[in-house]
N, C-alpha and C positions, 0 to 999 in steps of 0.2 A: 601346352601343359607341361613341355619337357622342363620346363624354366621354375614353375611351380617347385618341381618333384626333387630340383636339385639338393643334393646333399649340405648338411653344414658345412662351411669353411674349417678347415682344418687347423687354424689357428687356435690358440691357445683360448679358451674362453674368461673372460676378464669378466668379475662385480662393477656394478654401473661406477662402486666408489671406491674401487681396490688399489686408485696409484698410490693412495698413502700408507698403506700396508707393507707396499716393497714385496718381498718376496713372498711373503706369509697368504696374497690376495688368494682368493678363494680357498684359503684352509679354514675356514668357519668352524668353530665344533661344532660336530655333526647334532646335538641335542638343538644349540642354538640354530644351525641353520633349520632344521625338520620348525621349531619354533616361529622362525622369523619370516617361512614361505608361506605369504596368505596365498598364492595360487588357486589351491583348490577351493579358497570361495569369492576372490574375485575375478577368478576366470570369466566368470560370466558377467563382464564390464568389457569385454574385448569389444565389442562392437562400438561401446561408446568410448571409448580410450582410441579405436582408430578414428572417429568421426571427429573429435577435438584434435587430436594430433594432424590431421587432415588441414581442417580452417588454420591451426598454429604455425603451418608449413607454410598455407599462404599469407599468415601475416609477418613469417621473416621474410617471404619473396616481397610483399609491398614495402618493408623497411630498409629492403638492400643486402640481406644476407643470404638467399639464394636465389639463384638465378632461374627464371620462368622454367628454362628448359627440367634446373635440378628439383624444383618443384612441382613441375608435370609427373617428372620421375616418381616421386616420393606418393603424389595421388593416385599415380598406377600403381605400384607397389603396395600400396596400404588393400588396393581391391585386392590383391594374391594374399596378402595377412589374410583377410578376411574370408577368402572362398577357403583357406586350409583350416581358418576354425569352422566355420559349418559344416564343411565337408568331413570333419574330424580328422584330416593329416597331419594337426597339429604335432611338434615332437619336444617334447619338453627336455631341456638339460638340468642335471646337478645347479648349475650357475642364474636360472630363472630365481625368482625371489618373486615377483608378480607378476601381472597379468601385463604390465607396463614395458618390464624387462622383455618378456620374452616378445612382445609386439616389437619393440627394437632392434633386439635381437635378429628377427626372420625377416623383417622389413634389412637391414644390410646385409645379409645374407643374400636378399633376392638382386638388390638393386646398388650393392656396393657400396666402397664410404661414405658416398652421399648420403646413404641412410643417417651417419653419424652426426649430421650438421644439423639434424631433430633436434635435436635437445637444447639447442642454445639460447640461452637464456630460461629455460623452464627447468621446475623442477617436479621431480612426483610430489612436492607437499601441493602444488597450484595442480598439478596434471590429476590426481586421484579425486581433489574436490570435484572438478569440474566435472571428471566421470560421475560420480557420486549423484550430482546436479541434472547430469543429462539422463540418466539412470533412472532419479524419480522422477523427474517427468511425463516418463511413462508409465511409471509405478503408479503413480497417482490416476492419470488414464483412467488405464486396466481396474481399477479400485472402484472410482469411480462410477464405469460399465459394471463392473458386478455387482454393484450397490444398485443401479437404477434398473438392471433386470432384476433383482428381488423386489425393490419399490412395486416394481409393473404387476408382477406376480403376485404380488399383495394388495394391489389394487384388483385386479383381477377378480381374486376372490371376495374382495369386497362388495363389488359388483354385483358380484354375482349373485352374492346371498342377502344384501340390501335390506332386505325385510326381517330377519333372523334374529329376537330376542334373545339374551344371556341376560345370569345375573352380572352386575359389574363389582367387583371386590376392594375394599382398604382391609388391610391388615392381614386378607386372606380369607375377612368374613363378607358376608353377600352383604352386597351394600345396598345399591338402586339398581333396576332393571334398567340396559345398554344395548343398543343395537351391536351385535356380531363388531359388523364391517365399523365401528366407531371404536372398537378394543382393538381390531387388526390395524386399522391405521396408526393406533397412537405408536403403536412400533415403526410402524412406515416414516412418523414423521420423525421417531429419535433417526430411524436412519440418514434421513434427509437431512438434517444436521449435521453429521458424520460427513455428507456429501460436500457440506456449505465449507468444514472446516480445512477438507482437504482442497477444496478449490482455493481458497485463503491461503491455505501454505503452498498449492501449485505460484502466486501471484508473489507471495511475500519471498520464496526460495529462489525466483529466477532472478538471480542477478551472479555475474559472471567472475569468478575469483582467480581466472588462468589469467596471466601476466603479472600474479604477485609473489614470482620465483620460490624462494625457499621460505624465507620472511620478509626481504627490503622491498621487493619490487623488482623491476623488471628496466635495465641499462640500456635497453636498445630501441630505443623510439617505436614500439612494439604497440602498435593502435588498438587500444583496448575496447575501444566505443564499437571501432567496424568489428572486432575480433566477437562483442557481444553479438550485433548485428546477425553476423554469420551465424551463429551458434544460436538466435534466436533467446538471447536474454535479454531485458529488458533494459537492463542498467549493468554499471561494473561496480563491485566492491570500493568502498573507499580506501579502506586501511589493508594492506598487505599483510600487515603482522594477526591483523582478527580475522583475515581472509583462511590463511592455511589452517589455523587452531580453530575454526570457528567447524560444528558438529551442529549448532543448535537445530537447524532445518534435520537434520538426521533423527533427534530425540521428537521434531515437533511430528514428524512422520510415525514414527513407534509409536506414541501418542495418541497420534490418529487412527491407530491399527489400533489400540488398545482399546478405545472408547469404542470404536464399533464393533469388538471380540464381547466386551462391557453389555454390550444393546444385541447381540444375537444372542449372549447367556441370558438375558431377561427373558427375551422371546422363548427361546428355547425351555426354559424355567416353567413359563406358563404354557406350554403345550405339551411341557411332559404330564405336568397335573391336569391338563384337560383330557389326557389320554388314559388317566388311570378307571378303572370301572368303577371309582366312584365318585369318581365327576362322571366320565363317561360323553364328551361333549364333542369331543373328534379322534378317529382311525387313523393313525398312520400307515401311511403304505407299506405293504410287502415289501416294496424294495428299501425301505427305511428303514428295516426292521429287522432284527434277529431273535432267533429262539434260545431258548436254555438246554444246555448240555445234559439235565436232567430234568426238567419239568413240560413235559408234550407241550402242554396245554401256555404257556411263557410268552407271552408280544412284548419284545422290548424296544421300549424308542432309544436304543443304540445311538441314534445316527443325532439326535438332540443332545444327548447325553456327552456323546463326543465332542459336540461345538461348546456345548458348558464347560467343558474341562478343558477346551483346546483355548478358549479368553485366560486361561493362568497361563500359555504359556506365553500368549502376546504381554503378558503382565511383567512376565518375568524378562523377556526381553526390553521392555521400559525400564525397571528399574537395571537392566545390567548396563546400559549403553547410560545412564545417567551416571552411577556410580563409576563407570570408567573416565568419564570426563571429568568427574567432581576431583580429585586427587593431581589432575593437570597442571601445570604450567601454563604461560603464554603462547601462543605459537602452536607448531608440529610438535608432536611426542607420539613414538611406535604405539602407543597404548592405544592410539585412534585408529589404527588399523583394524583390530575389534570392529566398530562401529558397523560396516560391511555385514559382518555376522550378525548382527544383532538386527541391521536393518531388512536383510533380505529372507532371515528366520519370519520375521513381523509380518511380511508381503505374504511369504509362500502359504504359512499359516490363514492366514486369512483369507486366501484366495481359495482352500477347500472350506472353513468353514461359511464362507457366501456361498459357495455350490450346491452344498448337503445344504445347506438353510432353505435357498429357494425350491431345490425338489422338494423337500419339504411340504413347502407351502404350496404350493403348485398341485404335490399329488395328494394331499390328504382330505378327508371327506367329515364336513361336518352331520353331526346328529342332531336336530334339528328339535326334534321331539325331546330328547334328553333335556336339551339345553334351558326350552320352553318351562319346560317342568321342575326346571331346578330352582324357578321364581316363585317366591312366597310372600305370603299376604303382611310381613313385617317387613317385608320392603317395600312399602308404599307409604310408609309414616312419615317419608320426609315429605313427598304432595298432600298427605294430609297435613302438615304443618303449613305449608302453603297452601291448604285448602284455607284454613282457619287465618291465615295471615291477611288472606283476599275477603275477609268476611271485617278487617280492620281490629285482627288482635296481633298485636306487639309479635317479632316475631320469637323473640326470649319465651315469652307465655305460650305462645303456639307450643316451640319444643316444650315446655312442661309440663301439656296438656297430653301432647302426644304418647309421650313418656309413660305416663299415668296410664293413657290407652294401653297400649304396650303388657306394660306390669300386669293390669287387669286382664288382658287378652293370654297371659302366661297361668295367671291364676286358676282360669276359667278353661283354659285349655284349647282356645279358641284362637281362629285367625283376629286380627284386627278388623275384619270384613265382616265380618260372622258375629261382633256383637253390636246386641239391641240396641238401637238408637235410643230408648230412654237412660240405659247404661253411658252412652256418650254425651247425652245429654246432663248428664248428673255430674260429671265432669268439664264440661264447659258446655255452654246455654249456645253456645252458638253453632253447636251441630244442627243438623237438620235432614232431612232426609236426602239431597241431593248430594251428600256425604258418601252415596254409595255408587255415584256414579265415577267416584274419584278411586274404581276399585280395577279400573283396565290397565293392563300393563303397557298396553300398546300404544295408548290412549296418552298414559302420561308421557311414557318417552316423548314421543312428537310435543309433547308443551316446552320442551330443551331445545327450544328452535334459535337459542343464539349462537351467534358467531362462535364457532371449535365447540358447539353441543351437540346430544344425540343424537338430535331429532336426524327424519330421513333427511329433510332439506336441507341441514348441517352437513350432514355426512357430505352428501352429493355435493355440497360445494367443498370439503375437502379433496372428494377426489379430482376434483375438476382441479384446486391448485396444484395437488400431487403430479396429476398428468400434465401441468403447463410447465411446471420444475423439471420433468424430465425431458421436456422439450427441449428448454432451455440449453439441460444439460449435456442432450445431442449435440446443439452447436454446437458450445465448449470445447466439447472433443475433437 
């Protein structure tokens, strides 16, 4: 470990591109250097900056520019980089500018100027994509896993309550009566979408942009095909010059964090208003919940509330990594250094609001009774209109018969259940008395027996795909 612990070289510390400066090298004004050092937020790229830098070192040893031995060196040396960043020994100088430099930097420090023969032919504009690349790939991962444990958790209580009437709402107003677990999944499936799209951009993002130097490419017979291989990308970039300047996989990822920050404020939206006492349809848990500073008697769904307002700021992260690119040139430009920020804002964000989303789901207790009881007899008018449709009236005339039911059931003060069959009769001849057996809630749900309806047996085959998607999406991982 003595070799670890060794002190910096006492050499004069040099900027990766200070020979053209001459004397002036690392006088930076201090406003612009504090500016220029993304350090503090791509530090947390070291791991995959040594993993590419790793494979890059063996493919100048397979093209002849260093020797097995100096490249055994430089593999051992990268494990010492890497045990002083988890271990936190790391020592940062004035002269670090990234996360790229100072891996450099303490990589010759440990192992001498061989360290220095890194870089030949690469640049950080090829070297930071590739991080970037190997970065979300786990990003995506991890995304992914806390997407299908909320799916599960959502399924879960779908399950579980199976039988559970609600009304189901447009506009906000009670529409048809819906099984529970048939409102919880239509969330599960936006999620699932969410899931679909970041595997798309996991598939579409892997392709490998290291060996396309600064902009031209790469001078030294540098095998880009094995060099993907290694590194586990699919294919290599074609064009060098759209390789370095190219972000889009970066914005397509914010994107993806934004649509599914998009799909937990929905969720979150409607279980705050299931939560209030006058819905009254589900408890959030204690632990989801805080009180008021001044009102004893206060449950508030805090922890909902915070995932609704935490989707503005995955929003605002989209548009800031798009408007930074828009104003670009071709190629590399500092301005893409942002990106980082913008991308890893998106990820961390996200990754508390799936956590608080699934306890959520997971701890909260539906009412059951409430929920029953929030069904009223003018939501049945649409199976009465398909009552009268099945008796072979048009279905235009059905709704206008209904309608009229309706009006007169408002007049009279009356459910739609509750008036006289010579009253419906008077309004269309083709009532009849078995008019009142089309008065069960439960009853008609189950007639919604098509494929993505409410009936039970619909549901149950949702869950039944929900759970083979998440199979699936084990393997994947």
């Amino acid at each position: 470990m003595a070799q670890q612990q060794q002190q910096p070289q006492q050499q004069k510390q040099h900027q990766l591109w200070g020979g053209r400066f001459g004397n002036n090298a690392g006088k930076t004004n201090e406003c612009l250097a504090t500016l220029n050092c993304s350090l503090p937020v791509d530090s947390r790229l070291f791991a995959d900056d040594i993993d590419g830098s790793k494979a890059y070192a063996e493919a100048l040893a397979k093209a002849g520019y260093l020797t097995s031995e100096e490249c055994a060196t430089i593999q051992t040396g990268f494990e010492l980089v890497r045990y002083d960043w988890i271990e936190g020994l790391m020592k940062f100088l004035p002269s670090d500018e990234d996360v790229h430099t100072v891996n450099e930097r303490r990589l010759t420090e440990l192992i001498g100027e061989v360290g220095q023969k890194l870089h030949t032919g690469r640049s950080r504009n090829d070297q930071v994509i590739t991080d970037m690349k190997l970065w979300m790939r786990k990003a995506i991962r991890e995304t992914c896993d806390s997407l299908s444990q909320l799916i599960d958790t959502m399924c879960q209580q779908a399950q579980q309550n199976l039988q559970v009437l609600m009304p189901g709402y447009t506009h906000l107003q009670r529409a048809q009566p819906v099984l529970f677990s048939h409102w919880l999944l239509s969330h599960a499936f936006a999620l699932r979408e969410d899931c679909l799209r970041l595997c798309d951009l996991r598939v579409r993002a892997n392709v490998l942009p290291l060996g396309s130097g600064a902009l031209a490419g790469n001078p030294l017979q540098i095998d880009r095909v094995w060099l993907a291989e290694r590194l586990g990308f699919a294919a290599v970039t074609a064009n060098s010059m759209h390789a370095v300047g190219d972000r889009d996989f970066v914005v397509d990822f914010v994107y993806c964090c934004s649509m599914v920050g998009l799909h937990l404020s929905r969720l979150a939206e409607d279980l705050i208003i299931y939560a209030t006492k006058e819905f009254d349809f589900i408890e959030i848990a204690d632990d989801f919940s805080t009180g008021s500073s001044l009102m004893p008697q206060k449950r508030n769904p805090d922890s909902l509330e915070l995932v609704r307002g935490m989707s503005g700021n995955l929003f605002s992260c989209l548009t800031g990594i798009m408007m930074t690119i828009k104003g670009t040139p071709s190629t590399y430009n500092k301005d893409l250094q942002f990106d980082k920020q913008y991308c890893f804002e998106a990820f961390d964000k996200l990754q508390q609001a799936l956590m608080v989303t699934q306890g959520v789901v997971k701890t909260m207790k539906l009412k059951m009774q409430h929920m029953e009881s929030a069904l009223s007899a003018d939501m049945l008018a649409t199976d009465w209109a398909y009552y009268l449709v099945r008796k072979g009236v048009p279905f235009r005339k059905a709704h206008h018969y209904i309608g009229a039911v309706v009006a007169h059931a408002e007049r009279m003060s009356l459910g739609i259940n509750e008036i006289p069959l010579g009253d419906l009769q008077q309004i269309c001849p083709h009532f009849d008395v078995d008019i009142f057996k089309v008065a069960d809630y439960g009853g008609n749900v189950e007639q919604y027996d098509v494929i993505g309806g409410t009936a039970t047996i619909s549901v149950t085959e949702q869950l039944k795909l929900l759970n083979e998607f998440l199979s699936g999406l084990k393997k994947l991982q």
